[in-house]
Wavefront OBJ file of the C-alpha trace (Angstrom):
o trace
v 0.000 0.000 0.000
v 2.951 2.193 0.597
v 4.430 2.263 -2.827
v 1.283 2.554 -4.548
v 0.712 5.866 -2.468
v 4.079 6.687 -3.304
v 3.760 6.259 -7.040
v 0.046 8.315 -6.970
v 1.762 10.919 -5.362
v 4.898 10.905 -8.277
v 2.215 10.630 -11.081
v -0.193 14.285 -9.522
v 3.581 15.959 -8.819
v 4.348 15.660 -12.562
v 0.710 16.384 -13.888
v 0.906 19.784 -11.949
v 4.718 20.944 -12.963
v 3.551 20.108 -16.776
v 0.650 22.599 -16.163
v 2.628 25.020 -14.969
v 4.885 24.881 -17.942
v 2.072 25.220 -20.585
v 0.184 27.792 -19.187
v 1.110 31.619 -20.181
v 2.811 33.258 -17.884
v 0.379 36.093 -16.031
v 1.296 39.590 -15.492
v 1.294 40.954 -11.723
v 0.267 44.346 -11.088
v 1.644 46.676 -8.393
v 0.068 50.150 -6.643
v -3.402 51.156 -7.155
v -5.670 49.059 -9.009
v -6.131 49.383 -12.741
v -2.402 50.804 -12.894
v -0.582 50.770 -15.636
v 3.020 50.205 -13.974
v 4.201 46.608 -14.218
v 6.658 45.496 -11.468
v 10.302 44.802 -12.024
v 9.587 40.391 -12.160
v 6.704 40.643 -14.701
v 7.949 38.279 -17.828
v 6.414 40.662 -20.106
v 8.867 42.446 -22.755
v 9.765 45.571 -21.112
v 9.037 47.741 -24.786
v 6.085 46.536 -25.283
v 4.511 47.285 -21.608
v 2.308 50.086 -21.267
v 3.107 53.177 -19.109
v 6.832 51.280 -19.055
v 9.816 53.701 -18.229
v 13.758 53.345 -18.820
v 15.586 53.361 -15.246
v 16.931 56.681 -16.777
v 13.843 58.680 -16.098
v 12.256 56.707 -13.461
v 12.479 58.378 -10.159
v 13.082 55.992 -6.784
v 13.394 56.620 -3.527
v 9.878 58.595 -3.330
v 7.324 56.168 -1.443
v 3.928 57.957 -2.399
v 5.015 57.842 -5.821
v 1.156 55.801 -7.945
v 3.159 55.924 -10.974
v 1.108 56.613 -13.996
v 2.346 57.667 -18.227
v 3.978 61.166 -17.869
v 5.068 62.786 -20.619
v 8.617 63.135 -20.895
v 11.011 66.293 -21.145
v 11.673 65.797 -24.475
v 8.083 65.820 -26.011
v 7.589 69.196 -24.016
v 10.064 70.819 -25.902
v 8.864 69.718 -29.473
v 5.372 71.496 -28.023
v 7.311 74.851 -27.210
v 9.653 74.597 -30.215
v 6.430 73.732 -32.552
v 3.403 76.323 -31.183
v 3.295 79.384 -29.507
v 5.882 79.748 -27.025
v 4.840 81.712 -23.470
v 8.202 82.343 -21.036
v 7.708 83.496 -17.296
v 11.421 84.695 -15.635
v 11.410 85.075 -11.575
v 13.752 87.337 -11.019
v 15.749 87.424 -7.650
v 18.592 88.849 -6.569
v 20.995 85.997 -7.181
v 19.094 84.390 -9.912
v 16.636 84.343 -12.807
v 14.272 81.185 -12.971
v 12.406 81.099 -16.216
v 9.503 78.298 -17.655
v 8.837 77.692 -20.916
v 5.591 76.924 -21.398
v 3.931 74.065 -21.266
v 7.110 73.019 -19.037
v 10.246 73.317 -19.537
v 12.420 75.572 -17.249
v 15.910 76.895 -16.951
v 17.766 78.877 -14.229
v 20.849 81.193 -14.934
v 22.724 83.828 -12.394
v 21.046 87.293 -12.234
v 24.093 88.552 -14.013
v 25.608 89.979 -17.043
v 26.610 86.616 -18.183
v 23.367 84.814 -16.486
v 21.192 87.696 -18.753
v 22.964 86.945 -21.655
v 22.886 83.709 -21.315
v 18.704 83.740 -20.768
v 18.211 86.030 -23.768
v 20.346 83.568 -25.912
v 18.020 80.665 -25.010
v 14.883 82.998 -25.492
v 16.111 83.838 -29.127
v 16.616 80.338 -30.159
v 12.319 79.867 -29.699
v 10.268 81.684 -31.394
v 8.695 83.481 -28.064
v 5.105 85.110 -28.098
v 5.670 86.871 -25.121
v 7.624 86.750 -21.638
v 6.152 88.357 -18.518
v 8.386 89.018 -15.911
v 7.538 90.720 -12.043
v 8.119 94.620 -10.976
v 10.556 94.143 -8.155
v 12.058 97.457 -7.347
v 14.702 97.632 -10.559
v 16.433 94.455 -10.146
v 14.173 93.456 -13.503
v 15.263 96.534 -15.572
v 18.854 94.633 -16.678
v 16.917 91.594 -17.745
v 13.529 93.470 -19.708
v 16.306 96.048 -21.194
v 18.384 92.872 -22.191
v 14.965 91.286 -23.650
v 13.743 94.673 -25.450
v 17.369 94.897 -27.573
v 16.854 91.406 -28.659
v 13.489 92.151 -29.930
v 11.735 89.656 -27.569
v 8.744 91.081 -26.216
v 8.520 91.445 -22.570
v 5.478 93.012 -20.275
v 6.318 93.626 -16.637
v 3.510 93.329 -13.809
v 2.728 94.327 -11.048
v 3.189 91.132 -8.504
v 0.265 91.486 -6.588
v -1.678 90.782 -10.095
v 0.573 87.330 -10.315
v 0.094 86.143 -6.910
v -4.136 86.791 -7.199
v -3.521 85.023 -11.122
v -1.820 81.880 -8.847
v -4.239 81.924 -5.843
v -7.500 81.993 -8.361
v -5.723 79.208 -10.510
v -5.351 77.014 -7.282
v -1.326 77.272 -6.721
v -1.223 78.150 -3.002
v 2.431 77.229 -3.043
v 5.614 79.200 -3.490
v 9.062 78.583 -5.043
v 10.996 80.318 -7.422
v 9.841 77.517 -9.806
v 6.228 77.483 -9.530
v 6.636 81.630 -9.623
v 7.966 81.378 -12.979
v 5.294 78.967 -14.190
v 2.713 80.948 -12.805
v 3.717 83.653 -14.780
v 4.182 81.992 -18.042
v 0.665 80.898 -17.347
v -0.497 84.467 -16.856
v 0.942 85.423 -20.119
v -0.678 82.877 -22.397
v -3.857 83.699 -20.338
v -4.156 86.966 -20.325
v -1.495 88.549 -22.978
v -0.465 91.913 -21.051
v 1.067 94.263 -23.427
v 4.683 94.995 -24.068
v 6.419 97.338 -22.712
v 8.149 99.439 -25.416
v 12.056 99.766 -24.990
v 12.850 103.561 -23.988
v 15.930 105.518 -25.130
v 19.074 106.127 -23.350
v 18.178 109.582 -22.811
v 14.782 108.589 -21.508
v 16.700 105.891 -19.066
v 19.018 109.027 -17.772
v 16.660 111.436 -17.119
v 14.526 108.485 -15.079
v 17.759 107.717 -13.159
v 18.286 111.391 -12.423
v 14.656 111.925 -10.904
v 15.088 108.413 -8.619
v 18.438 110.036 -7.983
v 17.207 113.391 -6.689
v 14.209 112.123 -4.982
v 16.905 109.586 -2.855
v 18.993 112.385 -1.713
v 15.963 114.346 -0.595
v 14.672 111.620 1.461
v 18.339 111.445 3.148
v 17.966 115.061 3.624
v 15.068 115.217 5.697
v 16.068 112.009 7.587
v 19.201 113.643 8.461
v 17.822 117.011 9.275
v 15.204 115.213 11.794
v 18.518 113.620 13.529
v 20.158 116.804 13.394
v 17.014 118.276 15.677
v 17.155 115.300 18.131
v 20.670 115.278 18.879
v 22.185 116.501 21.809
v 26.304 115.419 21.130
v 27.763 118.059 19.544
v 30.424 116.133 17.466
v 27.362 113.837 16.398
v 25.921 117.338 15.115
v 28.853 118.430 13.505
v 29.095 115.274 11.460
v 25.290 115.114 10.526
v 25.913 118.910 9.736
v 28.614 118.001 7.164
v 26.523 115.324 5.637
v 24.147 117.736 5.027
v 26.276 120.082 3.046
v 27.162 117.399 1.455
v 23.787 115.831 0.486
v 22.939 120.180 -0.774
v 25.809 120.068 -2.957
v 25.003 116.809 -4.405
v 21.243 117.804 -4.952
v 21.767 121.148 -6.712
v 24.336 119.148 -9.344
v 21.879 116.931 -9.884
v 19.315 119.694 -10.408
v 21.720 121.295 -12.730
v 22.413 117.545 -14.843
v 18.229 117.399 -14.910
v 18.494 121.282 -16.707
v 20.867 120.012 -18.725
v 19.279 116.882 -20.013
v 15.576 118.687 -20.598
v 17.543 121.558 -22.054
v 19.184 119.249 -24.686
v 16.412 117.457 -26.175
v 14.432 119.400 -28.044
v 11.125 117.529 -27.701
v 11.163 117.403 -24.337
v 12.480 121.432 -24.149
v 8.955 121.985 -25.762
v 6.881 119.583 -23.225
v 8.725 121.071 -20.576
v 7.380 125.134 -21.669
v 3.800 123.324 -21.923
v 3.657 121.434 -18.773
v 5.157 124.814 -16.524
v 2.334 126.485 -18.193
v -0.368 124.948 -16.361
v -1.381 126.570 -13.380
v 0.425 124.596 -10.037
v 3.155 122.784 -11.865
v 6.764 123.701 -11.628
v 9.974 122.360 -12.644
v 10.225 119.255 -10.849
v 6.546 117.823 -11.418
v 7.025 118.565 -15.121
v 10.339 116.696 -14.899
v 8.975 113.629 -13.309
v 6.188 113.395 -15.764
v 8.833 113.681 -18.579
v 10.954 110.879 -17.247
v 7.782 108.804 -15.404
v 5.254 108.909 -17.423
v 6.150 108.662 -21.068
v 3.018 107.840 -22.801
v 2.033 111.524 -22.261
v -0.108 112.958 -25.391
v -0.748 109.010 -26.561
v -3.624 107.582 -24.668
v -6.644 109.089 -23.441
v -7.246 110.449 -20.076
v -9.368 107.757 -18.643
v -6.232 105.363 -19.145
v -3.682 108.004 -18.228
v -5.747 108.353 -14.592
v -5.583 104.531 -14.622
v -1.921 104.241 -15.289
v -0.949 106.651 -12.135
v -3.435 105.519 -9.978
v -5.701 107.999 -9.649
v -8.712 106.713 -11.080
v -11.005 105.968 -8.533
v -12.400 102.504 -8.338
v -16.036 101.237 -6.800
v -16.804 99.200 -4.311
v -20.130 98.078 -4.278
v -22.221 95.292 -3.217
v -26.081 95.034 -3.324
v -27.291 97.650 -1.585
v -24.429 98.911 0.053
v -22.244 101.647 -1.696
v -18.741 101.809 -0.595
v -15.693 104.459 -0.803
v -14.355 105.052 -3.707
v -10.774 104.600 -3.517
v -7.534 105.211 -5.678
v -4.505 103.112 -5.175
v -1.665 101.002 -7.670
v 0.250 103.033 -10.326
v 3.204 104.800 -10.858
v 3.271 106.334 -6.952
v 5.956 108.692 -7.855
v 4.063 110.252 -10.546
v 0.796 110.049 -8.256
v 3.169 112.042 -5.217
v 3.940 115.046 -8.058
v 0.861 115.392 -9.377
v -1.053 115.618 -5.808
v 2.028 118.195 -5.042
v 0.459 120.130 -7.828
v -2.949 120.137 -7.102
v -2.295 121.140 -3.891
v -0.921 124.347 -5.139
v -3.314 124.753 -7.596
v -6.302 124.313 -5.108
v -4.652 128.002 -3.729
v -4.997 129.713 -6.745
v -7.757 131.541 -7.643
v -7.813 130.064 -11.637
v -10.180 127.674 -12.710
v -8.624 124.869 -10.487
v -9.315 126.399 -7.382
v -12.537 127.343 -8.409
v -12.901 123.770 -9.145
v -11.199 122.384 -5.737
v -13.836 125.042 -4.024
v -17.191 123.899 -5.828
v -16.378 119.870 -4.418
v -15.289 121.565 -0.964
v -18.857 123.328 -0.522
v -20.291 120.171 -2.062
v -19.021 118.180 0.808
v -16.313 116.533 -0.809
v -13.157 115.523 1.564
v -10.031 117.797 1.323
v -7.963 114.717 0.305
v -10.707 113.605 -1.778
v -10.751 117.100 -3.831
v -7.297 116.768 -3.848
v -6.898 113.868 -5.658
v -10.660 115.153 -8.663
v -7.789 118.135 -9.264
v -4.935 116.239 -9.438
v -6.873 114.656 -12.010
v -7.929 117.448 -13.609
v -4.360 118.612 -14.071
v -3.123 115.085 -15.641
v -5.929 115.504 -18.444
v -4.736 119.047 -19.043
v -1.302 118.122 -19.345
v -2.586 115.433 -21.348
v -4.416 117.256 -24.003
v -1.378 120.519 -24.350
v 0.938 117.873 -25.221
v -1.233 115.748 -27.460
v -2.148 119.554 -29.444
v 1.087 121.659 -28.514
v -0.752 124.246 -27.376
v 0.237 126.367 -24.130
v -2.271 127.102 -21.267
v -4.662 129.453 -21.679
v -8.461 130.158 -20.608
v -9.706 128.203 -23.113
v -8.913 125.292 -20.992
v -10.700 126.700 -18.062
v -14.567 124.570 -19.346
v -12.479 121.313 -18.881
v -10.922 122.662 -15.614
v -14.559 123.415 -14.299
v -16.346 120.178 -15.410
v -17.134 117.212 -13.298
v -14.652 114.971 -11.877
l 1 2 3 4 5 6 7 8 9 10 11 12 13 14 15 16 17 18 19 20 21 22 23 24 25 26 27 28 29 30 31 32 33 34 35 36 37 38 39 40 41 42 43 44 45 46 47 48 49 50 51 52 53 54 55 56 57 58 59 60 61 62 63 64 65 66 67 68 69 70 71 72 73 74 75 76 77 78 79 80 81 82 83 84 85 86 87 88 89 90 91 92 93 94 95 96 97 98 99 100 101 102 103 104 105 106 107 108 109 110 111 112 113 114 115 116 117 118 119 120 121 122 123 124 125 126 127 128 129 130 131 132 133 134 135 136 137 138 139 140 141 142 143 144 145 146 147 148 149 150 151 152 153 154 155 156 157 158 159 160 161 162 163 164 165 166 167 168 169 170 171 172 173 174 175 176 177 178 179 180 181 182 183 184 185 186 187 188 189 190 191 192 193 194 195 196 197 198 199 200 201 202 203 204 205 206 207 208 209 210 211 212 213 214 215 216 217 218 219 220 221 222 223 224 225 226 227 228 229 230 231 232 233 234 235 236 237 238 239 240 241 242 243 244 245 246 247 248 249 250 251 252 253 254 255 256 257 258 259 260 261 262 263 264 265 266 267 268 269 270 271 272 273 274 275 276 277 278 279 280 281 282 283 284 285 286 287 288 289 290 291 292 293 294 295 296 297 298 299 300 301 302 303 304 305 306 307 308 309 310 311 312 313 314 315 316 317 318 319 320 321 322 323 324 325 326 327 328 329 330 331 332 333 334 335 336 337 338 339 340 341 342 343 344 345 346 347 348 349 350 351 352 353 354 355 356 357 358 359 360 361 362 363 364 365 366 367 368 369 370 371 372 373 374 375 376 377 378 379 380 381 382 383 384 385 386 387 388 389 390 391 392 393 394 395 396 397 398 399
């Protein structure tokens, strides 16, 4: 009885290893179901698995990783090289990080070489548009860099690219996903260039930052010089301030110079000191701040300064109006003006009155004249006409 268990046993061994052998060999599935990775013992031919990836490009070591197709580097470039091509640059102190859109992205020093460098990449696509942030001047190297390679570049204002990332569900923050976000806002939304301005343009700009600096340190130093009690302290803050004078009235005498050399702006200049409360300085910020003087309309003029007021309303409740964003600087001359226009006894203050007895704010006033003077400046330049009376209907008319 023994051996004939023995040999029954033998004979269902070798039934079961020939099965084995016949039968196709059945592919095992790892992660989530329905996944299209295979693991590393499947018998299946590697090239002809789906979602299968070289050990080149598949990443280890990250243990929430489903898997899944992604599409590789190299197919995203084909799509940039092959459409429209959208480029957001983060620009930081140290470094520029730039995307491509749909993907790819490069980082380069926030140098002369590193600028070079990222406008020789940009030229070798055929770019749409790049967008880049305002961040105090440390973007002026790179747009001016962008604008003599003919590559067109917008610059906005950041608080416009962090609402763009918030409403399109990025919450998070790198340098990275900055620069995507704003090569996402410029195929979205497709702000407009920003034209490349002349060397002479650039100086005088430079020269009215300059002499607006050294009048800040002025009246910083002058407030120490009240509040101090040591008089060797005083002495030196004393010398700094004869030094700061000296360096303001050159620089008031390089502004002359500059206005007085350019004819065009020798003839803006006359115009804008013709209009009742602004002087030399206000007309030479809106020379070097606010270019587009004469070209656009005065509804987008107020806009572009920040002095349009904007509503904010909600069913039945009616709030402030307030002004804010713009070119501040410009904003700071023009409210300069209108506060020494509001004195005189023109048109303008006859204006500034009419909203005072109408129970308009004094800041509020203020800011309807400051207006008023922008459109007048507006429409002398746009006909070359000085100031005269005529003007005094569109001085008088309704904020």
């Amino acid at each position: 009885m023994a051996s004939k268990h023995r040999s029954l046993d033998k004979a269902f061994t070798m039934n079961r290893t020939a099965r084995q052998t016949v039968s196709p060999p059945v592919t095992k599935t790892v992660g989530e179901p329905r996944s299209p990775r295979l693991s590393s013992s499947s018998t299946v031919v590697p090239e002809q698995s789906i979602g299968h990836r070289s050990a080149a490009t598949q990443r280890t070591g990250k243990p929430h990783n489903k898997g899944g197709r992604r599409r590789s580097s190299t197919s995203r470039e084909v799509l940039v090289m092959d459409g429209a091509c959208f480029v957001g640059i983060d620009v930081s102190k140290h470094s520029l990080d730039g995307c491509l859109r749909p993907g790819t992205t490069f980082r380069h020093e926030n140098t002369p070489a590193g600028i070079a460098q990222a406008v020789a990449l940009l030229s070798s696509h055929a770019v749409t548009l790049v967008v880049v942030e305002a961040t105090g001047g440390l973007e002026v190297p790179l747009v001016r860099g962008l604008q003599r390679a003919a590559i067109p570049v917008a610059v906005i204002n950041p608080r416009h690219a962090r609402d763009f990332a918030k409403a399109s569900g990025r919450l998070a923050k790198t340098d990275t996903i900055d620069a995507q976000v704003l090569a996402h806002f410029a195929e979205a939304l497709r702000p407009k260039p920003r034209q490349l301005s002349d060397e002479q343009t650039q100086l005088l700009d430079a020269l009215v930052t300059r002499r607006a600096q050294l009048i800040d340190m002025r009246t910083m130093e002058q407030n120490r010089l009240g509040n101090c009690a040591d008089s060797r302290v005083r002495d030196n803050i004393q010398a700094h301030l004869d030094w700061l004078r000296q360096h303001l009235d050159d620089t008031d005498r390089e502004l002359a110079e500059a206005v007085r050399n350019n004819p065009t702006w020798q003839a803006r200049d006359e115009l804008l000191q013709s209009i009742p409360g602004i002087g030399k300085v206000v007309s030479q910020t809106l020379l070097a701040g606010l270019p587009e003087l004469g070209t656009l309309t005065a509804r987008q003029l107020t806009a572009l300064v920040g002095l349009a007021p904007f509503a904010d309303d909600s069913g039945q409740r009616q709030g402030k109006r307030r002004i804010f964003g713009g070119r501040a600087d410009v904003r700071a001359k023009l409210y300069l003006a209108a506060l020494t226009a509001s004195r005189s006894k023109g048109p303008l203050g006859q204006f500034y009155q009419r909203l005072r007895t109408a129970g308009k704010a004094a800041k509020v006033a203020l800011v309807a004249v400051a207006r008023k003077l922008l459109t007048i400046a507006n429409a002398l330049v746009r006909s070359g006409r000085g100031y005269t009376t005529d003007y005094a209907p569109l001085a008088l008319a309704r904020a």
